[in-house]
Residue, then its C-alpha position, 0 to 999 in steps of 0.5 A: x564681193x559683187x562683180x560691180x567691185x571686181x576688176x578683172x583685166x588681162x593685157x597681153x605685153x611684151x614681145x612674147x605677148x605675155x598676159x599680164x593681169x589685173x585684179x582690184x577691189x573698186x571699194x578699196x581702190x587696189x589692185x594685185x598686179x599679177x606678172x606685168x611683163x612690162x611696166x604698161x599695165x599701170x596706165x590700166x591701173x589709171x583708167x580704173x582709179x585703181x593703186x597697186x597693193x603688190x606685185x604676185x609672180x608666178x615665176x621669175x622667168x624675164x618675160x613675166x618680170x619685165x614690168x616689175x622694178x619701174x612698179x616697184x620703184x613708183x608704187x614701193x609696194x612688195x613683190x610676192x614670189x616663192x623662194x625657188x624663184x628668188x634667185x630668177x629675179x638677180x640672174x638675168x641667165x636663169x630667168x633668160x632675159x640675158x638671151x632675149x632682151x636688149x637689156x637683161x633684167x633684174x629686180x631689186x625690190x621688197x620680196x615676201x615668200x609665199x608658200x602652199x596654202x598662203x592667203x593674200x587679200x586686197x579688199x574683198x579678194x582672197x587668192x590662196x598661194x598652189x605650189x606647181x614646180x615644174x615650169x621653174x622650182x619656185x612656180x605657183x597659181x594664185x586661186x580664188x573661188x571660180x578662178x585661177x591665175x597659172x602662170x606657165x603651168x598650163x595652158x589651153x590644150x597644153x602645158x608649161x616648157x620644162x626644157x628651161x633651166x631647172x625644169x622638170x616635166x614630170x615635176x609638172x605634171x604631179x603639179x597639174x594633177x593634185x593641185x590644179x585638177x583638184x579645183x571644180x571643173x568651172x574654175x576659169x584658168x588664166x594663164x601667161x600666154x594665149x586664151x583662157x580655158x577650164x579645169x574642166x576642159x583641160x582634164x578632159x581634151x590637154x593631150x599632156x595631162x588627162x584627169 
């Protein structure tokens, strides 16, 4: 796919500035919604003359959901998320909102499982599904050639909270090894909060989790 038809955007939302992403096919006129924090990114979506096709969680935690039922309820389109987070999405304690939002969340919506080595394709893209529990039971990256979307699985010069309900640490870290070091060293890594980095870099310089 040549850049003129890829779409790539990353909007920081919500109080715990969440990036929210997306990522479309100009010549399809669709988009992957990855963790929309708030329902804001579809004015995103406008601008580029851009439809959801789905909704891609890389975990159920609230602030990486808040977005999720009014897209939901506009578009009708899926939520893809991996069974150990199903329940994150009807459990406003599990996925924490109880304790941070004026409204504690839950998503009602059309859920597709999405398990290791999965592919789901919106015109020309294809992201393939990584396991990487740790963060929560059911986290995963969406990867395509030069890029991958983290979640909180890892972040520049660190990595995902595991003191959360059903964290693991060294869960996380087995995750960050074979699936996420495993990508070529000029993979771009976006992840939920802050700048993105490299495989590259954070093999060599994350104080958590060396090559």
């Amino acid at each position: 796919m040549s850049e003129q038809q890829l779409v790539l955007m990353r909007m920081p939302l919500g109080p715990l500035g969440t990036n929210c992403y997306v990522i479309g096919d100009k010549a399809v006129g669709e988009a992957f919604i990855i963790d929309p924090a708030t329902p804001e990114v579809l004015e995103s979506l406008k601008k580029h003359d851009l439809k959801p096709k789905a909704v891609l969680l890389t975990h159920g935690h609230g602030d990486h959901i808040g977005g999720v039922q009014e897209i939901v309820d506009t578009y009708h389109v899926p939520v893809y998320i991996q069974k150990g987070d199903i329940p994150y999405l009807l459990d406003p304690e599990l996925n924490l909102s109880a304790y941070s939002n004026p409204t504690p969340i839950k998503v009602k919506a059309d859920i597709i499982e999405v398990k290791q080595g999965d592919h789901i394709t919106c015109g020309a893209i294809d992201l393939e599904v990584l396991e990487t529990p740790g963060h929560t039971p059911g986290g995963v990256c969406y990867y395509m050639e030069g890029l991958v979307f983290v979640g909180d699985t890892l972040f520049r010069d660190s990595v995902g909270r595991t003191d959360f309900p059903n964290g693991s640490y060294e869960t996380l870290m087995e995750s960050i090894k074979t699936q996420l070091y495993k990508l070529p060293d000029n993979t771009m890594v976006y992840p939920g909060h802050g700048p993105e980095t490299n495989i590259g870099y954070e093999k060599q310089y994350n104080p958590f989790v060396g090559a």
